[in-house]
C-alpha positions as CSV (number, residue, x, y, z in Angstrom):
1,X,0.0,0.0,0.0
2,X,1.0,3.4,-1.2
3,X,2.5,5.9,1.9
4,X,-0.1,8.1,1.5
5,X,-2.6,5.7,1.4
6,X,-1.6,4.6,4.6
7,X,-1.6,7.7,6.3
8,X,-5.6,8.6,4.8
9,X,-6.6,5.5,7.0
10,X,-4.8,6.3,10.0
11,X,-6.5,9.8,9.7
12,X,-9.7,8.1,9.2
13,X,-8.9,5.5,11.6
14,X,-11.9,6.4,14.6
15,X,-14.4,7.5,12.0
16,X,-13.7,4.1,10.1
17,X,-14.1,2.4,13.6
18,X,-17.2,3.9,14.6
19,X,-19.3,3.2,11.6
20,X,-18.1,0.7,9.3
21,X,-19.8,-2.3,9.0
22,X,-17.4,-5.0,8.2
23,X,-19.6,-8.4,7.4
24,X,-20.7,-6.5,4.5
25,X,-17.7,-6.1,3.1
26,X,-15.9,-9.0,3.8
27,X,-17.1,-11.6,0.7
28,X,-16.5,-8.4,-1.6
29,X,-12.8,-8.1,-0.5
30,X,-12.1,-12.0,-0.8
31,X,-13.8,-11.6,-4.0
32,X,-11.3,-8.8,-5.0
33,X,-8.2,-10.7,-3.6
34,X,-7.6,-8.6,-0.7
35,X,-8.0,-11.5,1.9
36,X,-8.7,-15.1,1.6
37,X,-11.4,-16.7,3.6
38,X,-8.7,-18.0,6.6
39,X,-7.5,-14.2,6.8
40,X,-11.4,-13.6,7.3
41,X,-11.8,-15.8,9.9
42,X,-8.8,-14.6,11.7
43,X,-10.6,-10.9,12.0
44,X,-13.8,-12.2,12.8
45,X,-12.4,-13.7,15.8
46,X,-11.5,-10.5,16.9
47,X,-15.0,-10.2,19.0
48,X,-17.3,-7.2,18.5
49,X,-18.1,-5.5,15.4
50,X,-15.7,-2.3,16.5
51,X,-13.0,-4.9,17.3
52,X,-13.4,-6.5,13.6
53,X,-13.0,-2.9,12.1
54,X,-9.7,-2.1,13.9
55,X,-8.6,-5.6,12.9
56,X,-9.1,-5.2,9.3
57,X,-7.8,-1.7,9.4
58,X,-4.8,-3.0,11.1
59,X,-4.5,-5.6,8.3
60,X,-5.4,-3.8,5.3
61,X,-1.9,-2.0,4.7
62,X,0.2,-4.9,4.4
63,X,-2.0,-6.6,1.6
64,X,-1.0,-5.1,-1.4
65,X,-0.5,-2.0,-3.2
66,X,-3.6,-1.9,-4.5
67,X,-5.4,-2.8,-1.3
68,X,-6.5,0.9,-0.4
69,X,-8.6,1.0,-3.8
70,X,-10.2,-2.2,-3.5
71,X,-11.3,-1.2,-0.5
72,X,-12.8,1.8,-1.3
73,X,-14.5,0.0,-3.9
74,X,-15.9,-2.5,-1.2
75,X,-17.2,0.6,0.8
76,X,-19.0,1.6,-2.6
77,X,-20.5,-1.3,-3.4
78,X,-21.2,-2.4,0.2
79,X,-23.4,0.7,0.0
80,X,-21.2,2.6,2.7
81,X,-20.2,5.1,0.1
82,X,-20.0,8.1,3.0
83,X,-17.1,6.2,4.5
84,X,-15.8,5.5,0.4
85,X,-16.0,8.9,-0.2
86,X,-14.8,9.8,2.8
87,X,-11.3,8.1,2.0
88,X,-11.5,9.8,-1.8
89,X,-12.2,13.3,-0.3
90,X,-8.1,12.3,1.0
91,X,-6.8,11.0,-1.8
92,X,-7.8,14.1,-3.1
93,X,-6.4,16.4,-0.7
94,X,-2.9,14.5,-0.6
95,X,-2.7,15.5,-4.4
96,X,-3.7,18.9,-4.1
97,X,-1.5,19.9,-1.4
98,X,2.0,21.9,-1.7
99,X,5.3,20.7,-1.0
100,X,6.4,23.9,0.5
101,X,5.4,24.5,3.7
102,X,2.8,22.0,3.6
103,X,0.1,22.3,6.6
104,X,-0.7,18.6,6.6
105,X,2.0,15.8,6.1
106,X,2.8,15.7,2.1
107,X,3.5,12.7,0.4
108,X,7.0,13.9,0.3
109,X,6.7,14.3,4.4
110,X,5.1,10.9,4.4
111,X,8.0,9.3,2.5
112,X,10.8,10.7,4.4
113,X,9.1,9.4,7.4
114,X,8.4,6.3,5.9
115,X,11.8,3.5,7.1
116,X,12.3,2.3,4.0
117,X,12.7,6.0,2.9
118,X,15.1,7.6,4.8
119,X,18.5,7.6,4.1
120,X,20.1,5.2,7.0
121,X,17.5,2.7,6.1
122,X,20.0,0.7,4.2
123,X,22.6,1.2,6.7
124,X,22.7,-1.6,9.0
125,X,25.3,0.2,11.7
126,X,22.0,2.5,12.1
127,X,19.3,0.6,11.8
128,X,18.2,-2.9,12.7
129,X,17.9,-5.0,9.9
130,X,14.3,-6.7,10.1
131,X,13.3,-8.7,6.9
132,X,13.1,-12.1,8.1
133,X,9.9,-13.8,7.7
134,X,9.1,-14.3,10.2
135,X,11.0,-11.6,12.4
136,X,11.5,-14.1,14.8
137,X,9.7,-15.8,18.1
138,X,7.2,-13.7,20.6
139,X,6.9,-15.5,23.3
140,X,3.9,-14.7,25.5
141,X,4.0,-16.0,29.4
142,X,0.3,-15.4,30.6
143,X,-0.2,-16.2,34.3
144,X,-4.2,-15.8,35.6
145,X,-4.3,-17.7,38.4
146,X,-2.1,-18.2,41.3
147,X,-1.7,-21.2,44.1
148,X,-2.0,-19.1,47.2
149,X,-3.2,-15.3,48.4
150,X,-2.5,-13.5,45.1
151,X,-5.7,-12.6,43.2
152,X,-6.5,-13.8,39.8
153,X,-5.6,-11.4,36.8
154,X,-9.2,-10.7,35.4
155,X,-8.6,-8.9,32.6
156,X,-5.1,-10.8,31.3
157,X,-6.5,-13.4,28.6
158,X,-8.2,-9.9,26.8
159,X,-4.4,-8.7,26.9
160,X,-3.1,-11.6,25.9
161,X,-5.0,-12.2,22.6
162,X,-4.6,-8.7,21.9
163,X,-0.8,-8.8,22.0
164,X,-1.1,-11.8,20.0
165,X,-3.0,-9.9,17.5
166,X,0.0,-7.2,17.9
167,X,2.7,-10.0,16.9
168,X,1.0,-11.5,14.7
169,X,0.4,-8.1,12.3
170,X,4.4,-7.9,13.2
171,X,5.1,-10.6,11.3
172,X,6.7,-12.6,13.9
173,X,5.6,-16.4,15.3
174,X,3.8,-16.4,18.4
175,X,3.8,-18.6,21.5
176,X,1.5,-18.6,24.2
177,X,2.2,-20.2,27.5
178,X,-0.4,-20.1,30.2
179,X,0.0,-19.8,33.9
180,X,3.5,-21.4,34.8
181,X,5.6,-21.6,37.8
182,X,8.3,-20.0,38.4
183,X,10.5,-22.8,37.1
184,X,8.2,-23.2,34.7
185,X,9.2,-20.0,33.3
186,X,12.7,-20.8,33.6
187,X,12.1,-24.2,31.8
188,X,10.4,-21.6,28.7
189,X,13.2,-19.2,28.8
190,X,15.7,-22.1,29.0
191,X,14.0,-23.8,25.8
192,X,13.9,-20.1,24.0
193,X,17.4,-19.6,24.5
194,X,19.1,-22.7,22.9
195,X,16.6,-22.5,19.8
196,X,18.8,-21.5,16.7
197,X,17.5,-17.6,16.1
198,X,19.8,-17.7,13.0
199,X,16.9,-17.3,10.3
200,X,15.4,-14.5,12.7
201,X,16.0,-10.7,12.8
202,X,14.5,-10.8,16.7
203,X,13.0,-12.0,19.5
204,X,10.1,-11.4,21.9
205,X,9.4,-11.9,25.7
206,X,5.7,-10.6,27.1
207,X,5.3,-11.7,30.7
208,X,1.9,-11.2,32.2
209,X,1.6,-11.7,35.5
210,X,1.7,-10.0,39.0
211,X,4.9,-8.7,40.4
212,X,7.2,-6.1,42.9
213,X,10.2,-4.6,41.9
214,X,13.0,-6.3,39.8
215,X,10.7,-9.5,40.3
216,X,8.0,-11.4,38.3
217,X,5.4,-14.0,40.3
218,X,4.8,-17.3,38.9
219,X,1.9,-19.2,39.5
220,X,3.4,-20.8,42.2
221,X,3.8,-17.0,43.8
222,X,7.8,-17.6,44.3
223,X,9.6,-14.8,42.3
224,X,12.3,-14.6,39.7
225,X,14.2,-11.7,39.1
226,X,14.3,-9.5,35.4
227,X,18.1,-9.7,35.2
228,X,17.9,-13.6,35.3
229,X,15.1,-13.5,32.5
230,X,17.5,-11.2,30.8
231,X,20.7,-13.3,31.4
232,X,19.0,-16.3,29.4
233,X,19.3,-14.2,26.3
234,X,22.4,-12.0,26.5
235,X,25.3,-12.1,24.2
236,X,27.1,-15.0,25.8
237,X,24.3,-17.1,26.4
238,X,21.9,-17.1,23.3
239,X,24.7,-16.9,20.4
240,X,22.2,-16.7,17.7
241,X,20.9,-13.2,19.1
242,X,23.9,-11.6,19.3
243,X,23.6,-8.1,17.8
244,X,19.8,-8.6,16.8
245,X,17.1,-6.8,19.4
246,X,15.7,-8.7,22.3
247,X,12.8,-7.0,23.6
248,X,10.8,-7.7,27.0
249,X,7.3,-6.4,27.6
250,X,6.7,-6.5,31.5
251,X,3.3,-6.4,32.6
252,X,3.3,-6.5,36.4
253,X,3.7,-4.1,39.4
254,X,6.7,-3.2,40.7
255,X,5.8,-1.7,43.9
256,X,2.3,-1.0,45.8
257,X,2.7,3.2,46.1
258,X,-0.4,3.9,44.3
259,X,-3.7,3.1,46.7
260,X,-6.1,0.5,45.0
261,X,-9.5,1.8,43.2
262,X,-12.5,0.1,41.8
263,X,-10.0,-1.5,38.9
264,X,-7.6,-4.3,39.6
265,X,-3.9,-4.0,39.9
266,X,-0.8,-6.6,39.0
267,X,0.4,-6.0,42.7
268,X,1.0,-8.8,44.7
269,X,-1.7,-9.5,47.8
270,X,-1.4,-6.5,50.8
271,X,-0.5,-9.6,53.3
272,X,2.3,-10.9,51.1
273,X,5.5,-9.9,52.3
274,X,7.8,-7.8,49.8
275,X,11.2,-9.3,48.8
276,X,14.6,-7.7,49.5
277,X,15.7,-4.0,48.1
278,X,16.7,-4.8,44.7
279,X,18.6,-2.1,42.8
280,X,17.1,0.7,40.5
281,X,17.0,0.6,37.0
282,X,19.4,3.2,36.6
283,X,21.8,0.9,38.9
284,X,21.1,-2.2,36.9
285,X,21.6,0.0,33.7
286,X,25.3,0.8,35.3
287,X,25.9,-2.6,36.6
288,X,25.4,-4.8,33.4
289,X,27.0,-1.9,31.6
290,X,30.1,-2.4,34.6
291,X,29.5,-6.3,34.0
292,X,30.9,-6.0,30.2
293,X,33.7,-3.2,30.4
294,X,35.8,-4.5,33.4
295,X,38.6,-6.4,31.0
296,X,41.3,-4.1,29.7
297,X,40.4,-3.4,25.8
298,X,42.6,-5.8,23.4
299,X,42.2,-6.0,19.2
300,X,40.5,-8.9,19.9
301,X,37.8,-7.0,22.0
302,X,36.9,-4.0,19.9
303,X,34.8,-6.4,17.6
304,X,32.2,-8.0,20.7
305,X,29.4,-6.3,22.1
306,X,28.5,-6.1,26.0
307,X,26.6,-8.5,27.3
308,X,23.6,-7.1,27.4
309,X,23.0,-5.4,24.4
310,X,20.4,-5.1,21.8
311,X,17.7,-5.4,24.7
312,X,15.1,-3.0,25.8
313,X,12.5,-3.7,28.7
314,X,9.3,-2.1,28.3
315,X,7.6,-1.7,32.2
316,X,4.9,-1.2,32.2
317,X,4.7,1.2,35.0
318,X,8.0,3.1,37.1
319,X,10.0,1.5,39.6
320,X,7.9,1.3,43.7
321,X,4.6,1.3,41.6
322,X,1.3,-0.6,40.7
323,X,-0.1,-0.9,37.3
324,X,-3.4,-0.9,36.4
325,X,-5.6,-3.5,34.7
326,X,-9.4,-3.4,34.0
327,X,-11.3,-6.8,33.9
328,X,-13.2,-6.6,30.4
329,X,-10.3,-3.9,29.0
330,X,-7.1,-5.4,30.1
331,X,-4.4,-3.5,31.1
332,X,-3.9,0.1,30.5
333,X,-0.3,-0.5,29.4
334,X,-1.4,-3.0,26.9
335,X,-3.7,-1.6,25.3
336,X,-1.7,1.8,24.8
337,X,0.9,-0.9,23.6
338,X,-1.4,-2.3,20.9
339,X,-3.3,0.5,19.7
340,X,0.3,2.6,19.0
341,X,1.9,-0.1,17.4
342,X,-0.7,-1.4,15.2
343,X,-1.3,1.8,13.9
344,X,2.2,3.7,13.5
345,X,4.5,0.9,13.4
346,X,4.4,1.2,9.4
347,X,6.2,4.7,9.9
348,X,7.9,4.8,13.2
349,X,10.7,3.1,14.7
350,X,9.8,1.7,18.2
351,X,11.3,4.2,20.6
352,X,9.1,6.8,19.0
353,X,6.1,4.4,19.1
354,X,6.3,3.7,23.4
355,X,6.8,7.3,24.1
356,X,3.9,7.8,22.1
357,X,2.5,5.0,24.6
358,X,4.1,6.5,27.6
359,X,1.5,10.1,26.7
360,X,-1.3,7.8,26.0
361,X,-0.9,5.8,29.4
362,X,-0.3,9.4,31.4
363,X,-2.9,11.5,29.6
364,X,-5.9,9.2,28.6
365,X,-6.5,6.4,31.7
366,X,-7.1,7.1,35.5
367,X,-8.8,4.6,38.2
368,X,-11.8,5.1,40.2
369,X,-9.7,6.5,42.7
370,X,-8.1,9.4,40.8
371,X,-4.5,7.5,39.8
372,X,-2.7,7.4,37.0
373,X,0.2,5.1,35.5
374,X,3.5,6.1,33.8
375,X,5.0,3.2,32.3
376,X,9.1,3.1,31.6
377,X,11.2,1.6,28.8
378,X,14.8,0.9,29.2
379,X,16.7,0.6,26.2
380,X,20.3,-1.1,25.6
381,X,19.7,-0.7,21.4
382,X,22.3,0.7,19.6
383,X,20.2,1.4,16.6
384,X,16.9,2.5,15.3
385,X,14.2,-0.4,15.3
386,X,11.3,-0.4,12.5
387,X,9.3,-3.5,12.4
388,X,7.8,-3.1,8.6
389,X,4.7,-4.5,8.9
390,X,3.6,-6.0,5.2
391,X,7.1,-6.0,3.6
């Protein structure tokens, strides 16, 4: 799909949403080739009718460079020719405008924003190189229900099929493990590690469950700490990864400072007793960083990497405090996650994308009792990361 094209849906993207009615149009766009029947399915199984639209909308860009017209024509003769013309009325307006000084986003704005466009795109010593199909393994750990006090993540399954979605529009090959111990997790992360990622540009972690600081619960409620989930995929234990990005998605609490409303939180039960002072991330930034630079620099040296490189941890909330998760809505950070990523990962590069998240979380959610969330990446990349949905 043309640039342009792209960016007339995501302008249209709530007003598409709202009134779109998509089992109309779905035997018109297998009969033009712009899904099969299995790809039909797939969005159907998204749930309600405003969930189907945002799932064909997700989809639609990656199916063709002539995917935008055949689904205008679908609008047409679906008889939703508002929503058809709608899209025209942008077409329109993207060949009307000036280059100079342009008041919207030109298409010559649009391509320079577009990956593929700019001028380190090619350059692999700026940017990630991701054309593997598929990118590589997301691994989703999805723990509900616990053995003991902890309460049972309501809400997690919606988060979980949603990231799924996420991954799955990504272009990677998603796993999804449900409630496991915490040597259960090890056993996964063990398993993960000694695959061969050589045909693979990346790799995925998503660990949903409750938690405190530095620590993850499994099911079992015994915890495991992020620097040994880490450590299972670092430069000198997962070969095959070396240089590529490793990212972690960390849905949990990591501390109880915020005071509990009418939604649910990933914080561990009031009676359970808090693990040891663990360092902050700005310390475990400086230790791993410590970790890889103590040996005296030789010829031999200047070509490795530090251990822990290529990584990035998204939390989903700042060190000492809860985040926040709504039983039918899932998570706030999740769904931020999703949202931003399905709709500007064809343009932006991923660190763009979760501070985009980080507004969304801060600005647009707050609990019954008048809290709000700000969630926290920490990023070891040494380059730019696009995903390139579709190509």
């Amino acid at each position: 799909m043309e640039k342009h094209h792209r960016q007339i849906l995501i302008d249209n993207r709530v007003r598409l949403a709202k009134d779109m009615k998509p089992k109309y149009l779905y035997p018109i766009l297998v009969e033009k080739k712009v899904f099969n029947d299995d790809m039909i399915e797939e969005i159907e199984a998204a749930g309600t009718r405003f969930d189907q639209c945002n799932a064909l909308l997700r989809d639609l860009p990656g199916r063709g460079k002539h995917a935008f017209q055949r689904f205008v024509e679908a609008l047409d003769e679906a008889e939703q020719t508002d929503l058809a013309d709608l899209l025209r009325i942008g077409v329109k307006g993207a060949d009307r405008e000036p280059i100079t000084v342009p008041q919207q986003p030109s298409d010559k704005v649009l391509a320079d924003a577009h990956p593929l466009s700019r001028p380190e795109a090619n350059d692999p010593t700026r940017v990630y190189t991701m054309r593997a199909r598929p990118r590589g393994i997301a691994l989703i750990i999805n723990n509900k229900t616990f053995s003991g006090r902890l309460n049972t993540r309501s809400g997690t399954d919606v988060d979980c099929a949603n990231l799924q979605r996420l991954f799955q529009y990504l272009d990677f090959h998603v796993t999804v493990e449900n409630n496991k111990s915490v040597e259960g997790i090890r056993h996964l992360l063990l398993q993960h590690s000694q695959l061969d990622h050589g045909n693979y540009d990346s790799f995925v972690l998503t660990i949903l469950s409750h938690g405190v600081e530095g620590q993850i619960y499994g099911t079992d409620e015994h915890l495991l700490s992020v620097k040994e989930i880490t450590t299972y995929f670092d430069n000198r234990n997962c070969k095959t990864l070396v240089g590529k990005p490793k990212l972690f998605f960390l849905q949990a609490c990591r501390g109880d400072k915020m005071d509990r409303g009418i939604e649910q939180t990933d914080a561990a039960s009031v009676d359970t007793p808090g693990p040891p002072a663990l360092p902050t991330e700005e310390e475990l930034v400086r230790q791993l960083l410590e970790q890889s630079l103590v040996l005296e620099e030789t010829d031999a040296m200047r070509d490795t990497l530090p251990s822990q490189s290529d990584m990035l941890l998204a939390y989903a909330t700042v060190p000492g405090f809860v985040s926040w998760r709504n039983s039918q809505a899932g998570s706030w950070f999740v769904q931020a996650l999703t949202e931003v990523l399905t709709q500007y990962a064809p343009e932006e590069d991923l660190l763009s994308m979760l501070t985009i998240v980080n507004d969304k979380v801060a600005t647009r959610f707050q609990s019954a009792g008048k809290n709000k969330q700000m969630p926290a990446p920490v990023t070891m990349l040494r380059k730019k990361l696009f995903f390139n949905p579709g190509q």
